[in-house]
DSSP file (Angstrom, degrees, kcal/mol; ACC not computed):
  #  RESIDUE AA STRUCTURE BP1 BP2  ACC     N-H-->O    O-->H-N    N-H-->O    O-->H-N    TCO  KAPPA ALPHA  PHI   PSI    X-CA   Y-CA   Z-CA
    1    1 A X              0   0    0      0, 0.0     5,-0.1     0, 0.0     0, 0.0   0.000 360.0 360.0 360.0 134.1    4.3 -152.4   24.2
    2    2 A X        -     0   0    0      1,-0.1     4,-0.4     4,-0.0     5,-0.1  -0.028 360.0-120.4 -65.0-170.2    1.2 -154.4   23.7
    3    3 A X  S  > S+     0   0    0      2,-0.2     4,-1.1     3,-0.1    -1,-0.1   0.449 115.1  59.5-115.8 -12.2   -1.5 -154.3   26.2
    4    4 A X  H  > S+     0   0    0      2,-0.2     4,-1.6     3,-0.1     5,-0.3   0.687 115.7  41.5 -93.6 -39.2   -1.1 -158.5   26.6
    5    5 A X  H  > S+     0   0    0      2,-0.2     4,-1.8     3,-0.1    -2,-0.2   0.781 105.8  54.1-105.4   6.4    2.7 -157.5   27.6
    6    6 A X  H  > S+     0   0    0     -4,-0.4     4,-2.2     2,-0.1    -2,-0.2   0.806 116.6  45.4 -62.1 -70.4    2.2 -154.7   29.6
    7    7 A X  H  X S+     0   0    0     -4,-1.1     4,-0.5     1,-0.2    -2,-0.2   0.659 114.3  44.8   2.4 -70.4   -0.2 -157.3   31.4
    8    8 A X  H  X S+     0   0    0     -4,-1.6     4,-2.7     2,-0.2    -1,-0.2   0.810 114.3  48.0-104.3 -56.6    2.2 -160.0   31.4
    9    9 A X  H  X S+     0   0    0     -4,-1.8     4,-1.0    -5,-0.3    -1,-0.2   0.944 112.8  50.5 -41.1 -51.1    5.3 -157.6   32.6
   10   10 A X  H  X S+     0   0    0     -4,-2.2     4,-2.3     1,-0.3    -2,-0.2   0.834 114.4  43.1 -66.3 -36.8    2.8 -156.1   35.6
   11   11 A X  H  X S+     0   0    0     -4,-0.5     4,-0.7     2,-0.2    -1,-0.3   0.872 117.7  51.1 -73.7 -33.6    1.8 -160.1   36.8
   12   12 A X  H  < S+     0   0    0     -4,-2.7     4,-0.3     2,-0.2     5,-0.2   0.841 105.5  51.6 -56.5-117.9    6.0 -160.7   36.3
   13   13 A X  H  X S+     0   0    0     -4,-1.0     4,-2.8     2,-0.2    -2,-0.2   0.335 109.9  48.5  16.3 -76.4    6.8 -157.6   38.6
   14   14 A X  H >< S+     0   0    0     -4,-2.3     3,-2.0     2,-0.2     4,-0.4   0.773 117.1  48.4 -52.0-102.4    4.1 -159.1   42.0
   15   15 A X  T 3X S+     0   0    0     -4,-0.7     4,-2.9     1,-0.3    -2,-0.2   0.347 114.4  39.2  -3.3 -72.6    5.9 -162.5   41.5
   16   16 A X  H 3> S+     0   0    0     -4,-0.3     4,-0.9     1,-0.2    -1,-0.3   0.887 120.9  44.8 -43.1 -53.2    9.1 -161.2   41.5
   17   17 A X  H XX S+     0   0    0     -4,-2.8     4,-2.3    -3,-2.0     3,-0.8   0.911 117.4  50.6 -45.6 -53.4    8.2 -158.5   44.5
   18   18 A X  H 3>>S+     0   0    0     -4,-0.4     5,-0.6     1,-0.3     4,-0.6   0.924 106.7  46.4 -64.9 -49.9    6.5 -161.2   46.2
   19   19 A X  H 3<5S+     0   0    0     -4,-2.9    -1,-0.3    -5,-0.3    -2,-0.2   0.739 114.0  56.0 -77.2  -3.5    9.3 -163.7   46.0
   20   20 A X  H <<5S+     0   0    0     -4,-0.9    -1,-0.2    -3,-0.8    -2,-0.2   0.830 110.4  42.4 -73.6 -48.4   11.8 -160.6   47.3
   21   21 A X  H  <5S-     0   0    0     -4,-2.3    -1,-0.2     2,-0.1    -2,-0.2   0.187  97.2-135.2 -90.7  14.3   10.0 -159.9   50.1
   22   22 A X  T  <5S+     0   0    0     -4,-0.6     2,-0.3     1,-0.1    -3,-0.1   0.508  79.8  84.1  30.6  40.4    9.3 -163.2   51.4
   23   23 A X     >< -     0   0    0     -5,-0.6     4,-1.3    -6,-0.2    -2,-0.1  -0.982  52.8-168.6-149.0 132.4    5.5 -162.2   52.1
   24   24 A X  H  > S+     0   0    0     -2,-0.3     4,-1.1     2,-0.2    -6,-0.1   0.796  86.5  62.2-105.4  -5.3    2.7 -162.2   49.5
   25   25 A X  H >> S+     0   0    0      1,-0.2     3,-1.8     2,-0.1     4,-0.9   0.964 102.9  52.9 -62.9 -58.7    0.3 -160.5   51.3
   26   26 A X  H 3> S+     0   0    0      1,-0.2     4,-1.5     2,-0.2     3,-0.3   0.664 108.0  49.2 -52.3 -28.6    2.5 -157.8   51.3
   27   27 A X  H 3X S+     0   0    0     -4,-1.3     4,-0.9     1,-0.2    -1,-0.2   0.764 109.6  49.8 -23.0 -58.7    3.0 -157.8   47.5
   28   28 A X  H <X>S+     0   0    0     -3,-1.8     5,-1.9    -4,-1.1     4,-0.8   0.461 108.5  51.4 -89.1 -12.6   -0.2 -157.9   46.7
   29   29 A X  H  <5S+     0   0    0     -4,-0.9    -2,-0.2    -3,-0.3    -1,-0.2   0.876 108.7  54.7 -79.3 -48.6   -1.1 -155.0   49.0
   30   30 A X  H  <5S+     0   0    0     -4,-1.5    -2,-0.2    -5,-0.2    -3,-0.1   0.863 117.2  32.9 -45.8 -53.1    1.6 -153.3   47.4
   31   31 A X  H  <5S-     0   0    0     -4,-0.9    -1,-0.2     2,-0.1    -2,-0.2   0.620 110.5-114.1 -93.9   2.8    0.0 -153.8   43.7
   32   32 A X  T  <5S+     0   0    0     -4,-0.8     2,-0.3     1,-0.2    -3,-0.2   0.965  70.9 141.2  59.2  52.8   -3.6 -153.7   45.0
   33   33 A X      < -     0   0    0     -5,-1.9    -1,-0.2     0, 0.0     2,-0.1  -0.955  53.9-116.9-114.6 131.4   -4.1 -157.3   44.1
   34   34 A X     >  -     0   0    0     -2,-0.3     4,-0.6     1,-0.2     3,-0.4  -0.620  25.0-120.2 -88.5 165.0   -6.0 -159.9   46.0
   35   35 A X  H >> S+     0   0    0      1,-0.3     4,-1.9     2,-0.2     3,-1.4   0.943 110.5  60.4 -74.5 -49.2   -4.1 -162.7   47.2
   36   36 A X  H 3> S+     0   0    0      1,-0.2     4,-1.6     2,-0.2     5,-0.3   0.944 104.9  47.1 -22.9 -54.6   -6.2 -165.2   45.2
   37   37 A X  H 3> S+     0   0    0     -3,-0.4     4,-1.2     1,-0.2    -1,-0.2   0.689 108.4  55.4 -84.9  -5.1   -5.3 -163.6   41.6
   38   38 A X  H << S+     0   0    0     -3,-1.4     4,-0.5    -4,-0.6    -1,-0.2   0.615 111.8  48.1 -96.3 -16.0   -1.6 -163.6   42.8
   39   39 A X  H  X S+     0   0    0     -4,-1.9     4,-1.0    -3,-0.2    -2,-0.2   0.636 113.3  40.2 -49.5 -49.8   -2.7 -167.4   43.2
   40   40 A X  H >< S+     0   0    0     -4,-1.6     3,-1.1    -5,-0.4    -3,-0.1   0.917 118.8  53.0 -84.0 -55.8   -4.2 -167.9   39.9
   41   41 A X  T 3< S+     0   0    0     -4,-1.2    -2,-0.2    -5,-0.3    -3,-0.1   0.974 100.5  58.6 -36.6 -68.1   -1.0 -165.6   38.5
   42   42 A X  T 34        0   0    0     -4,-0.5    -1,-0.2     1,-0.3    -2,-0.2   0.976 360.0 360.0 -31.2 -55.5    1.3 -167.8   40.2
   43   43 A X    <<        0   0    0     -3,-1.1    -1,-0.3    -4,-1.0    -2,-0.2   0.788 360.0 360.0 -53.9 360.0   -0.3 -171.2   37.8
């Protein structure tokens, strides 16, 4: 796996988590992401 879809899977993965757990702080806490770049991810 390339290193642009390792990427792509890992930004996939919070989204999904996010939208599972109905909380995105908690997601992002979870992937050690700030809620902003789960923001920018999200566009």
């Amino acid at each position: 796996m390339t290193a642009t879809k390792k990427l792509a899977h890992k930004r996939l993965t919070l989204l999904q988590l996010a939208e599972k757990l109905g909380n995105v702080s908690k997601a992002c806490r979870m992937h050690k992401v700030s809620r902003s770049q789960f923001y920018e991810y999200k566009r």
